[in-house]
N, C-alpha and C positions, 0 to 999 in steps of 0.2 A: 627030315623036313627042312625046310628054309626057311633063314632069320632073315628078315631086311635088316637093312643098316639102319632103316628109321627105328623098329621094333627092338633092336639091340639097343638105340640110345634110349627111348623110354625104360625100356626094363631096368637099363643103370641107371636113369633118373629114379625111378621108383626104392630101389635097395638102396641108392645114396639119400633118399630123406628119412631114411626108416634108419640111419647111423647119424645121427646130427649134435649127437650129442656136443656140446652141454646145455643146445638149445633144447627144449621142453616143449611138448606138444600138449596145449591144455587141451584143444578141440578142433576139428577140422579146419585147415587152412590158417592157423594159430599157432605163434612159435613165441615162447617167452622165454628172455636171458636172464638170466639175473646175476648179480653182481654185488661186491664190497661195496661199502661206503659207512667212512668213520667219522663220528663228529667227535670231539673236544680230543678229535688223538689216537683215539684208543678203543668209542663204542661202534662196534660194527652192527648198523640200522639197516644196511641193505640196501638198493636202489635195482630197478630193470628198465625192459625195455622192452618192444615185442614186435615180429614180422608178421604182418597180417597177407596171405597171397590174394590178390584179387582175380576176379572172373578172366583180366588179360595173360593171368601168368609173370604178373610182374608184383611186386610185392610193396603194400607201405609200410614205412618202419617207424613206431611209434619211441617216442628219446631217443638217449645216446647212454650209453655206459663204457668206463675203462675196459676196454678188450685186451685181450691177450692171447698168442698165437695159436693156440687150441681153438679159442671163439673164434676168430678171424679167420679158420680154415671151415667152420663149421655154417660160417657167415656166408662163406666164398660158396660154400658146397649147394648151398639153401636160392644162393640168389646170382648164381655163375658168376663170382667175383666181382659183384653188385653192379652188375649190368644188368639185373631186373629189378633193381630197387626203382619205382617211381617216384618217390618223393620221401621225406622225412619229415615228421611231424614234432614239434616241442609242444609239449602238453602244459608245464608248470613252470610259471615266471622266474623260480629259482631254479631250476634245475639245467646247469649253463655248461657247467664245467669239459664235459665231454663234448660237444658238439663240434668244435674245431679240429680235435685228435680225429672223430671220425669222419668230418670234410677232409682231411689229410689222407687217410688211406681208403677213402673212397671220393675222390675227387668229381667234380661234375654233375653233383645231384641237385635237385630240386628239392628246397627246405621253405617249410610253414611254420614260424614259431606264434608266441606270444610279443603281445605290444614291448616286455620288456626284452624278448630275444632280440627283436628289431632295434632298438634301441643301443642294447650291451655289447652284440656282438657283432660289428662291423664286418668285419672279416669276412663273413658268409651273404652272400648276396640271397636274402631272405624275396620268395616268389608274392610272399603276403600272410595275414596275423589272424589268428582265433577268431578275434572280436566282429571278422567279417562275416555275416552270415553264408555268405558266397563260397567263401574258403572249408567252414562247418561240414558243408553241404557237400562236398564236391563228390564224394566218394560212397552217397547215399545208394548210388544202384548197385554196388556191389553189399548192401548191407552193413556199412557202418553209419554211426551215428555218433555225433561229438554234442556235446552240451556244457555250458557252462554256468555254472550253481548263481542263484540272485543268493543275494543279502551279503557280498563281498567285491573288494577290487580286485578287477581281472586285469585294468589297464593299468594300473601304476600304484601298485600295493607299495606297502612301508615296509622298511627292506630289513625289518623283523616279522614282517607277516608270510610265510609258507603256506597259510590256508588253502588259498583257491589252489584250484590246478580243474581243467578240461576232464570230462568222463566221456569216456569213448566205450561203445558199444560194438562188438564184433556179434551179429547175428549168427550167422552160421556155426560156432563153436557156442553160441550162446554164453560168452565173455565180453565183462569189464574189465576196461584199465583206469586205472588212475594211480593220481600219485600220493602229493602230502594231506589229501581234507581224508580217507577215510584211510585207516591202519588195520595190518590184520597180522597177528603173533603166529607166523606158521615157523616154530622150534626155534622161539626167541634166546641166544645167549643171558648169560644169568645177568652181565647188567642191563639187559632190552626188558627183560623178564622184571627188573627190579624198578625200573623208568617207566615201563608201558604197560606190563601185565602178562598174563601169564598165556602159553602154547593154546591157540583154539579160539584165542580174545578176537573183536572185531572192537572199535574205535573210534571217533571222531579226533580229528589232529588233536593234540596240545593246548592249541590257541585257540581253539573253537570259543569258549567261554571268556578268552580272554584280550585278544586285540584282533584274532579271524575275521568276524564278520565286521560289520561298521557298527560304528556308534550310535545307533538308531534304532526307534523305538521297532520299527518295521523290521528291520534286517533280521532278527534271529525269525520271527516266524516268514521272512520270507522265502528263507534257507528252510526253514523246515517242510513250509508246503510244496517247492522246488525238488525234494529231494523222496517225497512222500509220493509226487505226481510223476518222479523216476524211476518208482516202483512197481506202480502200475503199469505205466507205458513200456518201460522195458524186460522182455524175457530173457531173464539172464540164469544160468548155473553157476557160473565162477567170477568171481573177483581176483586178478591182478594188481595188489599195490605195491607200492616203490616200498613203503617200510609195514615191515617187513618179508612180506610172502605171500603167495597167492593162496586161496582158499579156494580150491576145486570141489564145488559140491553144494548146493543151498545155501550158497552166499547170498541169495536173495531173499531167503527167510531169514538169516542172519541178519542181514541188512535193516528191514523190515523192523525186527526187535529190536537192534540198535537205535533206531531213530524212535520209535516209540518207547522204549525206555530214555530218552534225552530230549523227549518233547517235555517232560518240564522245566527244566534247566533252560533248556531258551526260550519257556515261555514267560518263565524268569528275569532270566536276562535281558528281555521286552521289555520287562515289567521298571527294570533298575535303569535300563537305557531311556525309560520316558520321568523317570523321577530325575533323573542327571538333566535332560534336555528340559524341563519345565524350571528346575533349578537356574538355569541358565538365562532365561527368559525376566 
C-alpha cells in the first residue's frame, strides 16, 4: 500500500510525543516538567512548569524552569524547536529566575507575566500582566481559565510574601496548575518531609496565617470563599504545584478538605485581624 509523505509525517509526530520524556503527560493535551529548586543551599522543594497544546496546534507554556539538554530536546521534540510555543505565561510574582535563560534559547516569543515580572525583568519585552482581565481571558476558547485568589497582593506583594500566584485551569486534562499558595508532598525528601509534611499532604503555603493574605479583617474569609467558589466552578482531577509535585487523581476532593479543614484558622485569623485594626483606631 501507499504512505503519503503527509501520513509518514503524522505517524512520526504521533510516536515522537508518545517518547517525550521527561516531560509527563498528566492528561490530554497536558505536559508537565518538573524540576530542582533549592532554598537555603541545600533543600530541594521542587519547582515546574507545563505545555498546555491548544486547538491551533501550537502550545502555551505555563513558567520557566532550569532545562538541561535532555529537556531541551524533549522541549524541541513537543513544540518543533519552539516554533509552536504561542506565548509564555508567568504565573507567580516570585517565580523570575528562569525566564531569561529560556528567552535565550528560545528567542522571539510572546510573554504574559505578572505586574511584578513587568516590573523586575526588563530584558523580555512583556506583551502584558495577569491583573488584566483581557490577558486572563485570552485563551478561554480553547478551555483554559486563569484566576487570581482575593484576600492577597497580586500587584506589588512584600518581597517576603510568596502567597499569591495565578490558578490556571486546563479543561480538557481536567488540570490545575499553580504555584506557591497551595503545596502538595508527592515523595517529599526527609527534609520537605520534616519542613512541610509527609508523602500524600496537600497545603496551604507557609505564610497563609502569617503575612500571605493582607492584614484585614475581610481578607482571610475572602480567600476562603474565592477558593471554595473555585471548587465548585471548576472540574478538576489533578493539581500541579511548584512545591512539591503534582497530585494526579482527586485533588479536588483533596482540595475541598484542605480548605474546609482551614476554614477555621482563617476564620480566626479574621477574628485577630479585626482586634489589631480596632486596636488601632
Amino acid at each position: 500500500f501507499l504512505i503519503t509523505l503527509h501520513n509518514l509525517q503524522l505517524a512520526t509526530n504521533v510516536m515522537s510525543k508518545e517518547n517525550l520524556s521527561p516531560l509527563i503527560q498528566v492528561g490530554p493535551k497536558y505536559w508537565s516538567l518538573r524540576s530542582s529548586f533549592n532554598v537555603l543551599g541545600c533543600i530541594d522543594i521542587g519547582t515546574h512548569m507545563a505545555f498546555i497544546e491548544l486547538s491551533s496546534g501550537k502550545f502555551l507554556v505555563l513558567d520557566t524552569v532550569q532545562i538541561n539538554s535532555k529537556e531541551k530536546r524533549a522541549i524541541d521534540l513537543l513544540t518543533d524547536g519552539g516554533k509552536l510555543i504561542e506565548a509564555v505565561v508567568a504565573t507567580h510574582p516570585f517565580h523570575t529566575m528562569y525566564f531569561k535563560p529560556f528567552a535565550s534559547i528560545y528567542p522571539g516569543l510572546t510573554y504574559y507575566g505578572t505586574p511584578r515580572h513587568l516590573r523586575k525583568i526588563e530584558d523580555i519585552k512583556w506583551s502584558g500582566n495577569l491583573s488584566d482581565e483581557g490577558v486572563r481571558s485570552m485563551w478561554e476558547s480553547d478551555g483554559i481559565y486563569i484566576r487570581i485568589p482575593d484576600g492577597a497582593d497580586f500587584v506589588n506583594p512584600a518581597e517576603d510574601n510568596h502567597f499569591i500566584s495565578a490558578f490556571v485551569l486546563h479543561m480538557a486534562s481536567k488540570t490545575v496548575f499553580v504555584d506557591d499558595t497551595i503545596m502538595y508532598m508527592a515523595n517529599p525528601n526527609c527534609m520537605v518531609r520534616t519542613l512541610f509534611g509527609k508523602n500524600g499532604d496537600m497545603l496551604l503555603h507557609t505564610s497563609t496565617y502569617k503575612n500571605g493574605l493582607l492584614p484585614t479583617p475581610e481578607a482571610p474569609l475572602q480567600f476562603l470563599a474565592w477558593i471554595r467558589k473555585l471548587c465548585v466552578d471548576w472540574d478538576f482531577d489533578n493539581m500541579c504545584t511548584a512545591h512539591c509535585g503534582n497530585k494526579i487523581g482527586a485533588a479536588k476532593e483533596q482540595l475541598s478538605l484542605l480548605i474546609e479543614a482551614s476554614a477555621p484558622k482563617l476564620e480566626a485569623l479574621a477574628k485577630k485581624n479585626e482586634i489589631k485594626a480596632n486596636g488601632k483606631k
